[in-house]
LUMTILO-937243 format. One record per residue: residue in three letters; y, z, x of N, C-alpha, C in turn. Coordinates in Angstrom, 1 decimal, padded with zeros to 4 digits. Layout:
<atom filo="ALA" n_north="Y" n_up="Z" n_east="X" ca_north="Y" ca_up="Z" ca_east="X" c_north="Y" c_up="Z" c_east="X"/>
...
This chain:
<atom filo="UNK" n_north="-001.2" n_up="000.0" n_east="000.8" ca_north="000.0" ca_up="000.0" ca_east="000.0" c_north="001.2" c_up="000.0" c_east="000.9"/>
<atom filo="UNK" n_north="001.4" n_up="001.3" n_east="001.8" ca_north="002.8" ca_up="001.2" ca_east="002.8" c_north="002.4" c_up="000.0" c_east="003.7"/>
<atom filo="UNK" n_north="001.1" n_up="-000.7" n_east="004.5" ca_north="001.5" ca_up="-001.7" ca_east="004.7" c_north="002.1" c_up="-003.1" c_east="004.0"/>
<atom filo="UNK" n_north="001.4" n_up="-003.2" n_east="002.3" ca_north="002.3" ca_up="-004.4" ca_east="001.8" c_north="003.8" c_up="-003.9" c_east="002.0"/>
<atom filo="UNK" n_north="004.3" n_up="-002.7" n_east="001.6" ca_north="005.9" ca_up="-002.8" ca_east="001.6" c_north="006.4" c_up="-003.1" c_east="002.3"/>
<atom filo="UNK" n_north="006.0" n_up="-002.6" n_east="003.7" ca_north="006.8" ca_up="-003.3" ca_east="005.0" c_north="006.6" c_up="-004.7" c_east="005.4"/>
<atom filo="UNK" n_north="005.0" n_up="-004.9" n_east="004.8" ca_north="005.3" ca_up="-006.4" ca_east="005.0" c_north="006.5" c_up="-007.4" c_east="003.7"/>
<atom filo="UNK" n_north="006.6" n_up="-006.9" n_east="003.1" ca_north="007.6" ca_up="-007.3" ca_east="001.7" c_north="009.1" c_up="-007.7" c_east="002.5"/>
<atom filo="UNK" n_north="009.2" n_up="-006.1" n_east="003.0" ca_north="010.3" ca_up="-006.0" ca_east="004.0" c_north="010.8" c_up="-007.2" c_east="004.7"/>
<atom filo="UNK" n_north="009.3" n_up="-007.2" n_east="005.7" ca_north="009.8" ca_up="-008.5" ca_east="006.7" c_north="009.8" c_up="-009.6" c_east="006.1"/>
<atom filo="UNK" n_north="009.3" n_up="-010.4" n_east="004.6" ca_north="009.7" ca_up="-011.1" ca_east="004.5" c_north="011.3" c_up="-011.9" c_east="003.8"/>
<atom filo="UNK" n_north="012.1" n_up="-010.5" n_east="003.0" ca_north="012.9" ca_up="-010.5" ca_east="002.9" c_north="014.1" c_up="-010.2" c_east="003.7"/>
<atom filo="UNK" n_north="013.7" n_up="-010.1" n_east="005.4" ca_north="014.4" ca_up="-010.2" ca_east="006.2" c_north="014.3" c_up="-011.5" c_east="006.9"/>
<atom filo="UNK" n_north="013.5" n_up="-012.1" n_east="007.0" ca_north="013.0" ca_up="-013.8" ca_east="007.0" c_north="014.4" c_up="-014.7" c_east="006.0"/>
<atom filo="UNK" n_north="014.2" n_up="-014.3" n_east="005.0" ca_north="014.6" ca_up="-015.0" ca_east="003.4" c_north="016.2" c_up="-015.0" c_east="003.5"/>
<atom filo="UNK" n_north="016.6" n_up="-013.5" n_east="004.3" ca_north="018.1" ca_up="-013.4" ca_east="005.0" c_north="018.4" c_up="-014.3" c_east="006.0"/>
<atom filo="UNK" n_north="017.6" n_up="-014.5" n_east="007.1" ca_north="017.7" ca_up="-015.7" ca_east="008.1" c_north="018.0" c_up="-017.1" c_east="007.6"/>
<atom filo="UNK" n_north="017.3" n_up="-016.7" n_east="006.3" ca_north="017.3" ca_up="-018.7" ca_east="005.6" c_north="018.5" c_up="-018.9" c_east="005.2"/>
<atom filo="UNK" n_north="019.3" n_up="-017.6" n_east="005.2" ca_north="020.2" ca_up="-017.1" ca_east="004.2" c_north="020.0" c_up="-017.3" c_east="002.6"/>
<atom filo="UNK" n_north="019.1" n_up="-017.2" n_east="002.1" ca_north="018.7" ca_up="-016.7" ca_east="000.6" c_north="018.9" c_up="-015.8" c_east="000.3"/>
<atom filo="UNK" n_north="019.1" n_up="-015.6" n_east="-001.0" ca_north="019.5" ca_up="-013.9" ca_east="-001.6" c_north="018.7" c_up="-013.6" c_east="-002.3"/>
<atom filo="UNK" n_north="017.6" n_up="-012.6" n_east="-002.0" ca_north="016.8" ca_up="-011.9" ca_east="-002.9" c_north="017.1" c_up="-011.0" c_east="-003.9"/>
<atom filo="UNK" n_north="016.6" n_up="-011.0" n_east="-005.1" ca_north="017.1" ca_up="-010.4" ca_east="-006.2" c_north="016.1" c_up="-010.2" c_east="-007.1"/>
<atom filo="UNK" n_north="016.2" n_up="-008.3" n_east="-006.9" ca_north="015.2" ca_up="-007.8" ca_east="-008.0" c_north="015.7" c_up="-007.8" c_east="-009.5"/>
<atom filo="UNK" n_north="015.0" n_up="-008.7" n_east="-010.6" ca_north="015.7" ca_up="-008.8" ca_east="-011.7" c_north="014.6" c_up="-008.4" c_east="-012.4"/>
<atom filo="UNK" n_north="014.8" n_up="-007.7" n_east="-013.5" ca_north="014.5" ca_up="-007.0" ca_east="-014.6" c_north="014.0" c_up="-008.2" c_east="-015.4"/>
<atom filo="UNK" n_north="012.8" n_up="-009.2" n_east="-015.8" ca_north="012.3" ca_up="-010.5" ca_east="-016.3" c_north="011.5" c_up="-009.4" c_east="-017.4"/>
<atom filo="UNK" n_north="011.9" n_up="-009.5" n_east="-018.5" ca_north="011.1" ca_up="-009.3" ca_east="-020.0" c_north="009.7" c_up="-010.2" c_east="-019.2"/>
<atom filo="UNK" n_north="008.7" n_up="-009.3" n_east="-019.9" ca_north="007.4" ca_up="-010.4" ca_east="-019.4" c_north="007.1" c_up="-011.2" c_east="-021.1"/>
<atom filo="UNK" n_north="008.3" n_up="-010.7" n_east="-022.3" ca_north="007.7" ca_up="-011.5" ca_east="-023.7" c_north="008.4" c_up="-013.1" c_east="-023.2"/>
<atom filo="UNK" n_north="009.7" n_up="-012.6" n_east="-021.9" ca_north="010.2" ca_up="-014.6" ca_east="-022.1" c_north="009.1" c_up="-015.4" c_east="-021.3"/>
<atom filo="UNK" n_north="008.4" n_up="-014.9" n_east="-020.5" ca_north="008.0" ca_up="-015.4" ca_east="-019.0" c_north="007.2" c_up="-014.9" c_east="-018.7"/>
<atom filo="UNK" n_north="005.4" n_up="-015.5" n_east="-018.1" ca_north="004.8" ca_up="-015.1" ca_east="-018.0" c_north="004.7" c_up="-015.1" c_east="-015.8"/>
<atom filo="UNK" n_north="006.2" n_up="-015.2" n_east="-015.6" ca_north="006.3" ca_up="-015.5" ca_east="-014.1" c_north="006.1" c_up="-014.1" c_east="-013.3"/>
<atom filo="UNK" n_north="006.5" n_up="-014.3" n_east="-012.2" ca_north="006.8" ca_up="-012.6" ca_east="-011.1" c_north="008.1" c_up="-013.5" c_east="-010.2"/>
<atom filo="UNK" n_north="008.5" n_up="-014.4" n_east="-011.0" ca_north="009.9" ca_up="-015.1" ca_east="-010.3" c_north="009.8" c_up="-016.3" c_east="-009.4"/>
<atom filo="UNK" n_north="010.5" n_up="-016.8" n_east="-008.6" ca_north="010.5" ca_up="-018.1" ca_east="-008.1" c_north="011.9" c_up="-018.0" c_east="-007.4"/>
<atom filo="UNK" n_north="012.1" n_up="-019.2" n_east="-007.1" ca_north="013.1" ca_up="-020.0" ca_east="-006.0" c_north="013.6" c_up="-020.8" c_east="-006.8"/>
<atom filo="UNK" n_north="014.9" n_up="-020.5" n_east="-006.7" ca_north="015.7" ca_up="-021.5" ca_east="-007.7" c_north="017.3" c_up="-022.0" c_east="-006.9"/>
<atom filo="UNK" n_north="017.8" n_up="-022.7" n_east="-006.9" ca_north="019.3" ca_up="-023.0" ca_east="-006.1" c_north="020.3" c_up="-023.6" c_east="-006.9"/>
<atom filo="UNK" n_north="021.4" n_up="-022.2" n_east="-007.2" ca_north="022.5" ca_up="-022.3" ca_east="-007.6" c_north="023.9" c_up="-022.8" c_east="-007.0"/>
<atom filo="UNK" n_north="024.0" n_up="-023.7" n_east="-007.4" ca_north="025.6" ca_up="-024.2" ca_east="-006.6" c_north="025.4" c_up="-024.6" c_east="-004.9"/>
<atom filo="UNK" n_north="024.2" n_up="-024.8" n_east="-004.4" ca_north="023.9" ca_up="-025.7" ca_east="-003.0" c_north="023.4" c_up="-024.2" c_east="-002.1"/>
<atom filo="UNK" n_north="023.1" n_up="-022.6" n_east="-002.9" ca_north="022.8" ca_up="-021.7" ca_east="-002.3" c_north="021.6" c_up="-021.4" c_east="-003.1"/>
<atom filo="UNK" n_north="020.4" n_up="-021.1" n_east="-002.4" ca_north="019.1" ca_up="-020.5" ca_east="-002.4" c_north="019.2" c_up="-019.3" c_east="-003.2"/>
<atom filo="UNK" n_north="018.4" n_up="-018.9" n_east="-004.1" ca_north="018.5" ca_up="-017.6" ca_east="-004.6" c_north="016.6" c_up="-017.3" c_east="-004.7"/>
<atom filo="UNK" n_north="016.0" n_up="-016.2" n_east="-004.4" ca_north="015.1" ca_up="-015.8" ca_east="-005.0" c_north="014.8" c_up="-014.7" c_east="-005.8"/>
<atom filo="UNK" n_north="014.8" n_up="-015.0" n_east="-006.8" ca_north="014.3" ca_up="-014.3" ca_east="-008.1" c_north="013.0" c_up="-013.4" c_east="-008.0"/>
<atom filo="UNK" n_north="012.7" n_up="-011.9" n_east="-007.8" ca_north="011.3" ca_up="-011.4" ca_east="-008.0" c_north="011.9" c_up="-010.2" c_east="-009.2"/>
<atom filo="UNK" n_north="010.7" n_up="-010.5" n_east="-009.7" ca_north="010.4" ca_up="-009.4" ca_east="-011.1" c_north="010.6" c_up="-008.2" c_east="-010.7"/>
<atom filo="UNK" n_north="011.2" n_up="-007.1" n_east="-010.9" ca_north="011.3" ca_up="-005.9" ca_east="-011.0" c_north="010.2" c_up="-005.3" c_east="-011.1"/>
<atom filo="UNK" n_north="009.3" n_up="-005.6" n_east="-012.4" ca_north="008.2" ca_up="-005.0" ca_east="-012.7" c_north="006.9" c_up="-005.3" c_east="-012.5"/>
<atom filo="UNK" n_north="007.3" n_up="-006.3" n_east="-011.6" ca_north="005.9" ca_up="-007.2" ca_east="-010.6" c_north="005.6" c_up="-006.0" c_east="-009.5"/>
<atom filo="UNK" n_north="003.9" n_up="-006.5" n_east="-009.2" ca_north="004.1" ca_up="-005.0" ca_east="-008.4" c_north="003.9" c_up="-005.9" c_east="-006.9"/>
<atom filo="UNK" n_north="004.1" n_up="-005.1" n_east="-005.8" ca_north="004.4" ca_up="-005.4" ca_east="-004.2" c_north="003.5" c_up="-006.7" c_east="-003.8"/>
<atom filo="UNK" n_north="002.6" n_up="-006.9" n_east="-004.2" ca_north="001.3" ca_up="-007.8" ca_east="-004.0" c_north="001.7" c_up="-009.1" c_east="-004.7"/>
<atom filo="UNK" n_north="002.4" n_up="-008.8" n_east="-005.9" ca_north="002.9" ca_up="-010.5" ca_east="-006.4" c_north="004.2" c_up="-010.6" c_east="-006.0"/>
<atom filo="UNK" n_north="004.8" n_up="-009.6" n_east="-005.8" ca_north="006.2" ca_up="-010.1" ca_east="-005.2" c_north="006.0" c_up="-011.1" c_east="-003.8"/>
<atom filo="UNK" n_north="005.1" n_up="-010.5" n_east="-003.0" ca_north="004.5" ca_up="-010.9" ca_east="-002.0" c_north="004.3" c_up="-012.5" c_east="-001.9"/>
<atom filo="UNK" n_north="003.9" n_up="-012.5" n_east="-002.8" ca_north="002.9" ca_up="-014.3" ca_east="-003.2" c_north="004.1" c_up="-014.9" c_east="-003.3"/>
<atom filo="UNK" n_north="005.1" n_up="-014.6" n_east="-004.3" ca_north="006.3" ca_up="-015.3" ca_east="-005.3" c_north="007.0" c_up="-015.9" c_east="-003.4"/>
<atom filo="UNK" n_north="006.7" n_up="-014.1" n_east="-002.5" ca_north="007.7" ca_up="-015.1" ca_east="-001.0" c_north="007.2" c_up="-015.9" c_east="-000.3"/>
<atom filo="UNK" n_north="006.0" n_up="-015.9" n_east="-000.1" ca_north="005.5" ca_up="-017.0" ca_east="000.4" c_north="005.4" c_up="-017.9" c_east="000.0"/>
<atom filo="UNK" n_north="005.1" n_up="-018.0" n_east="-001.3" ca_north="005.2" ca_up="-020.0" ca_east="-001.9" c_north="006.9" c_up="-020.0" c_east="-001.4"/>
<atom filo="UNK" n_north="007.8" n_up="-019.2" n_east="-001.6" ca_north="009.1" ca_up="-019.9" ca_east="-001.7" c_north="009.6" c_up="-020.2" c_east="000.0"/>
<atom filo="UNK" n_north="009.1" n_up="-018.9" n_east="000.9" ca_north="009.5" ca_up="-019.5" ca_east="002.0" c_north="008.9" c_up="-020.6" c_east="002.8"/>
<atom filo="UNK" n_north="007.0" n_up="-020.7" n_east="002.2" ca_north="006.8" ca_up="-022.0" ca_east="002.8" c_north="007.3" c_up="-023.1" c_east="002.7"/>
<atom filo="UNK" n_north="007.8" n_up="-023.1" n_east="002.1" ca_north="009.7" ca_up="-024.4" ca_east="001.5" c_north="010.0" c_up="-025.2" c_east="002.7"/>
<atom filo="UNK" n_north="010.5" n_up="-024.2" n_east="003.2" ca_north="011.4" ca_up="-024.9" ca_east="004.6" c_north="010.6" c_up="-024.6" c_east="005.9"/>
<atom filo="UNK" n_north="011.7" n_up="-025.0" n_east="006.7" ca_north="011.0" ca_up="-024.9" ca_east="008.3" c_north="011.6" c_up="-024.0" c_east="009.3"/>
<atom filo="UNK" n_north="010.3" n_up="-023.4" n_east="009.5" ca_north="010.8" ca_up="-021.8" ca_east="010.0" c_north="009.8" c_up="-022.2" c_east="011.1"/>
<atom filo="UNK" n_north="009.7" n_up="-023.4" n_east="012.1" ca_north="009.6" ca_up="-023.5" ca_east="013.1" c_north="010.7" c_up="-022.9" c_east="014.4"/>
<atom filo="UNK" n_north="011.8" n_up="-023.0" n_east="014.2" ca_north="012.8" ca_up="-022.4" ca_east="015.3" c_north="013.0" c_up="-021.1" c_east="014.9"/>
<atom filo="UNK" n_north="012.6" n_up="-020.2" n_east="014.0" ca_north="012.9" ca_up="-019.0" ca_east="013.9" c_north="011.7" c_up="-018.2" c_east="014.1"/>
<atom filo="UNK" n_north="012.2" n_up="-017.4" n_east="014.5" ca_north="011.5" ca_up="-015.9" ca_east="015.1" c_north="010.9" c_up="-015.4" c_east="013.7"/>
<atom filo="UNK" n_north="009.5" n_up="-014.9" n_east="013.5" ca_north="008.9" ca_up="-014.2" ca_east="013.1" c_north="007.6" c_up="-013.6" c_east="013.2"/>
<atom filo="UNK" n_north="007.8" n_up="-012.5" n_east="013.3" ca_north="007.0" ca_up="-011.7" ca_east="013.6" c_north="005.3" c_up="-012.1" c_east="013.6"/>
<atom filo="UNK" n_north="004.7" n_up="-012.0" n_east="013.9" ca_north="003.3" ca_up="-012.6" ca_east="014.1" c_north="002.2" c_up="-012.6" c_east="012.5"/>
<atom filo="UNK" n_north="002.3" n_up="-011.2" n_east="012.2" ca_north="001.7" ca_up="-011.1" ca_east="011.0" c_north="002.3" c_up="-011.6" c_east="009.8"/>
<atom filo="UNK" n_north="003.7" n_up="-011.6" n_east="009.8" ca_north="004.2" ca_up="-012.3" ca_east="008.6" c_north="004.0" c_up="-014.0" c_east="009.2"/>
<atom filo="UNK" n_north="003.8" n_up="-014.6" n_east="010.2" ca_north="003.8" ca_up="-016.3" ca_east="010.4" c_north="002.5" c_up="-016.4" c_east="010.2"/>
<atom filo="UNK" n_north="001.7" n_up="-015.6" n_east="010.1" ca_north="-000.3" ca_up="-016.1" ca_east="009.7" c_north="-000.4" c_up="-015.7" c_east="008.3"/>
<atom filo="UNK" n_north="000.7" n_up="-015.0" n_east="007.9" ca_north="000.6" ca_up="-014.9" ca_east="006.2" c_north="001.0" c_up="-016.4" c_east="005.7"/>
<atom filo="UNK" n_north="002.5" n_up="-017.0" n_east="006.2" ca_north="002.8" ca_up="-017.9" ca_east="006.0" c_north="001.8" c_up="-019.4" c_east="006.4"/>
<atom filo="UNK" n_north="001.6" n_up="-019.3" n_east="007.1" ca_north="000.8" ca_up="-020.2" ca_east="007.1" c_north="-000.6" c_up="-020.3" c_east="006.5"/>
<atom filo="UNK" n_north="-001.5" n_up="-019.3" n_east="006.1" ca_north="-002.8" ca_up="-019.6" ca_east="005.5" c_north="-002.4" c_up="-019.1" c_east="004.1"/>
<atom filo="UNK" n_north="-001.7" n_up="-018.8" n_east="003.9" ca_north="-001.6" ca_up="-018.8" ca_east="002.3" c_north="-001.6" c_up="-020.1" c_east="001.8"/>
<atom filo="UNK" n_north="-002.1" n_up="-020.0" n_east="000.6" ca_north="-002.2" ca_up="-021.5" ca_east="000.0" c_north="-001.4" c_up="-021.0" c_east="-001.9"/>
């Protein structure tokens, strides 16, 4: 459990580097059966995770969104770049 958080951590310190804005939002699960996504407002990145999602799908929701772009020139830490990459 305390290791997903801190890995959660590192990924939203990743998501800062992309410069994205992470944002825990409070999603009714009667509109949406989501845990949130990546969406881009006005030519800026935003990621959306459910408030009431628990650490393990917030998890998922970052890696689909950071596997997006190319985080070849940036620094990350070893366990979060084998997350990112074998996740499917």
């Amino acid at each position: 459990m305390m290791q997903e958080e801190i890995l959660l951590q590192h990924l939203e310190e990743l998501a800062g580097k992309l410069e994205i804005c992470v944002r825990d939002e409070n999603i009714s699960m009667d509109e949406t059966s989501g845990t949130g996504g990546l969406c881009r407002v006005e030519g800026h990145y935003i990621l959306i995770l459910n408030s009431k999602a628990n650490v393990r799908d917030k998890i998922q929701v970052m890696v689909k969104a950071l596997q997006q772009f190319n985080l070849d020139d940036i620094y990350i830490k070893p366990v979060v770049r084998q997350l990112l990459e074998h996740q499917q």
